[in-house]
Structure formats: structure tokens, C-alpha cells
C-alpha positions as CSV (number, residue, x, y, z in Angstrom):
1,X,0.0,0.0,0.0
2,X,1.0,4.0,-0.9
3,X,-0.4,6.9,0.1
4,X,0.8,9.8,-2.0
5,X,0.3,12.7,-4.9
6,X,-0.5,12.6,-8.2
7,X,2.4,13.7,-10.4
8,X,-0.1,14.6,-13.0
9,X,-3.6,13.8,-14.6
10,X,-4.4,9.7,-15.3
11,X,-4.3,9.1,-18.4
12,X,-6.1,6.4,-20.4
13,X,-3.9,3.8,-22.5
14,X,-5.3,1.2,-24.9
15,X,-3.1,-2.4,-25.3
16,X,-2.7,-4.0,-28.4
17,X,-5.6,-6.4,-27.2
18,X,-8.4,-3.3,-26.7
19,X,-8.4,-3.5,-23.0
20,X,-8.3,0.0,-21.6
21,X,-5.9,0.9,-18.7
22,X,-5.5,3.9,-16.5
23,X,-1.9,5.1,-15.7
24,X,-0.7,7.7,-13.3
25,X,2.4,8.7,-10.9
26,X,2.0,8.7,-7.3
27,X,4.6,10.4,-5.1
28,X,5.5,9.3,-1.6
29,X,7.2,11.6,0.9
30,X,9.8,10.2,2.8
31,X,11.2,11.4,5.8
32,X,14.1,13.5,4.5
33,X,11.3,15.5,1.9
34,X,12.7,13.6,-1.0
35,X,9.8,11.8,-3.1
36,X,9.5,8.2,-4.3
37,X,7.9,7.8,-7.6
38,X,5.5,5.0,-8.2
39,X,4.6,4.2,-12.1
40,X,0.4,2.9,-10.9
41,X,-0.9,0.8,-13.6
42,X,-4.9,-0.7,-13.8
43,X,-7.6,-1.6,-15.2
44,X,-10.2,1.4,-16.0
45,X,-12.1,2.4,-13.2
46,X,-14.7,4.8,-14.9
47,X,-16.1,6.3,-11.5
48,X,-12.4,7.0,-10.3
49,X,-10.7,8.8,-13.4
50,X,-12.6,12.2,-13.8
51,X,-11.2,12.3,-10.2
52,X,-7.5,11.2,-10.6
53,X,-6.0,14.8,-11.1
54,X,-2.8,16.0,-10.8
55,X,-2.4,17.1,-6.7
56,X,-5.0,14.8,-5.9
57,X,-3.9,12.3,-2.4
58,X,-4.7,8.8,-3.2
59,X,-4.3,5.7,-1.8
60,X,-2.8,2.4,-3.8
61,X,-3.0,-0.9,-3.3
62,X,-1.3,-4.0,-5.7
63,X,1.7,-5.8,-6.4
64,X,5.0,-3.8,-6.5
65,X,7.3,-4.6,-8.9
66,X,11.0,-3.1,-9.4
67,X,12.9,-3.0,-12.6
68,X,15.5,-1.1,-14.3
69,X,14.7,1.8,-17.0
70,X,17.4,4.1,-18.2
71,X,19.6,3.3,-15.5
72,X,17.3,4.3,-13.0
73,X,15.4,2.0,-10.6
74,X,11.5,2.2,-11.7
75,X,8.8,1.2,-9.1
76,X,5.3,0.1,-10.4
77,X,2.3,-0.7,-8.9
78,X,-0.2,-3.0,-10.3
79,X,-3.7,-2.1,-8.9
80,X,-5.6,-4.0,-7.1
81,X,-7.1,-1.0,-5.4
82,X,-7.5,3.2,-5.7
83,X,-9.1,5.2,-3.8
84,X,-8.5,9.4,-2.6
């Protein structure tokens, strides 16, 4: 679970199959100020969206997975649940 910001508005992304999926970042303050940036990843939730703006303090549940991108260590969250 995170509890964090919105970097900026969700966006909607359509896969190669048709299924739609809602993106967004979610910052998480640590102690020192410095942020930790989760890449949140999901299925639609069309109630949700309108809401997901950029600012907005949301709370994330789902499977954390770390991998590599650009040299850089990238954190994503698959959904399981969202809510603000």
C-alpha cells in the first residue's frame, strides 16, 4: 500500500488487445522530503478517473514490482485498489 500525490492527470492507454488501462504517478514523501515515484498501472475504473487529477492524495493498493529503466530504478504498482 502507498499513500501519496498525483504527479499529473491519469491518463487512459489502450493495449494491443483493446483493453483499456488507466496510468498515473504517485509520489510518496519520505522522511528527509525527498519523493519516491510509483509508475500505478490498472484496469479502468470509470467512476475513479474524472477524479485522478494532478495534486490529488490517493491511496494504492497492488503488487510492487522493481525493474531497471534508463539506468534508474523504476517502481510500479499493479492495482488492485484506488481510492482518494
Amino acid at each position: 500500500m502507498i499513500i501519496g500525490n498525483l504527479g499529473a492527470n491519469a491518463v487512459l492507454r489502450t493495449t494491443s488487445e483493446g483493453k483499456q488501462l488507466m496510468t498515473f504517478n504517485v509520489a510518496v514523501n519520505q522522511p528527509n522530503g525527498e519523493p519516491i515515484w510509483f509508475n500505478c498501472v490498472g484496469n479502468m475504473r470509470e467512476k475513479l478517473f474524472p477524479y485522478l487529477q494532478k495534486g490529488q492524495c490517493v491511496s494504492v493498493v497492488g503488487d510492487l514490482s522493481v525493474g531497471l529503466y534508463n539506468g534508474r530504478i523504476d517502481l510500479s504498482v499493479n492495482i488492485d485498489k484506488c481510492e482518494l
